[in-house]
N, C-alpha and C positions, 0 to 999 in steps of 0.2 A: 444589591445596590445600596442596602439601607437595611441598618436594626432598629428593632422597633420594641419602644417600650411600656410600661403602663406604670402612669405615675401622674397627677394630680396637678392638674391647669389653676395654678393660687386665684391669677384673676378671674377667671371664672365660676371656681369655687366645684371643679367637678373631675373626674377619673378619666382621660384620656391616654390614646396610644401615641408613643411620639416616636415618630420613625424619623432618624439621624443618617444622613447620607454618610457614608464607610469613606472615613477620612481619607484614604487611601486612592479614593475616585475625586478628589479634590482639584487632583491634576489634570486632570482630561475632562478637556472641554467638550467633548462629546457623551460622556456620561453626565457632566454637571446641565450640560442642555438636555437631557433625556429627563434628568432629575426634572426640570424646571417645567418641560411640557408635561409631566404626571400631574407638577403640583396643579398647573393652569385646568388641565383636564377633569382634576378631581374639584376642582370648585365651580367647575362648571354641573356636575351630578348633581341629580336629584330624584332618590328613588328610595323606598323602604326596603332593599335589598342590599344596599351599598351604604358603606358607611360613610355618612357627614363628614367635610373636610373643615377647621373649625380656625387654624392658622396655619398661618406658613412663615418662613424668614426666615435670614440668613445672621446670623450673630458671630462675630469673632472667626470667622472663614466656614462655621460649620453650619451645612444647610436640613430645615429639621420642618415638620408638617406634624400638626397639632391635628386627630381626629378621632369622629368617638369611637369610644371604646368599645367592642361588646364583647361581652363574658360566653366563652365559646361551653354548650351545652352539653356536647357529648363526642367523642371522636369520630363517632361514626357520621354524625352530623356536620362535622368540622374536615373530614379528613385527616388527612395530616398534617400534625400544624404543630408548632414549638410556642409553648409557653412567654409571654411577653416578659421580660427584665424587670429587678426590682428597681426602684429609682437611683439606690445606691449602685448600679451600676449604669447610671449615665455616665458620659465623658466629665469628668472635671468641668474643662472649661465651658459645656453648657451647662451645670449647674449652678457653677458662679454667676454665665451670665444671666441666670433663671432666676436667682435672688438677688438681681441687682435691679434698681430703679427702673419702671417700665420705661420703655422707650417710642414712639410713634409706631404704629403697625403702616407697611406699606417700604419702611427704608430698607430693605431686603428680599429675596425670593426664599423657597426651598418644598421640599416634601417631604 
């Protein structure tokens, strides 16, 4: 449903994962709704077992969830699990819109 990367929250000043809904699910309004109850469900969590949701929103059509990040310990602790993305491979256009002037948090959804 969404790649997810690890790459550095400016305003906050700290290494988050930012998992980017797969542009390709854009279209279907039943996966962009499925997106949209993960985001709502993950900001309702609160547990030292789950990871902190820290933002959410929707920019330039693409919808993307700000959360922390944890640095996985060992595979065998982790499973299996694919390394996060370096920043330089975000989409363009959420990078652009990432170093463009902040904007109100709230004028969009996303996870």
């Amino acid at each position: 449903m969404g790649t997810v990367f690890k790459t550095r929250h400016r305003l906050m000043d700290r290494t988050v994962a930012l998992k980017v809904m797969n542009p390709w699910l854009l279209t279907d309004p039943t996966a962009v709704g499925r997106f949209e109850r993960e985001v709502k469900a993950a900001a309702q969590l609160a547990h030292p077992h789950i990871v902190t949701a820290y933002d959410a929103e929707q920019i330039g059509g693409l919808h993307f969830l700000a959360m922390e990040y944890v640095e996985v310990i060992s595979r065998s602790a982790a499973g299996t699990w694919t390394a996060a993305r370096k920043p330089d491979g975000i989409p363009r256009r959420l990078r652009d819109q990432a170093t463009a002037p902040p904007v109100p948090f709230g004028t969009g959804t996303s996870r």
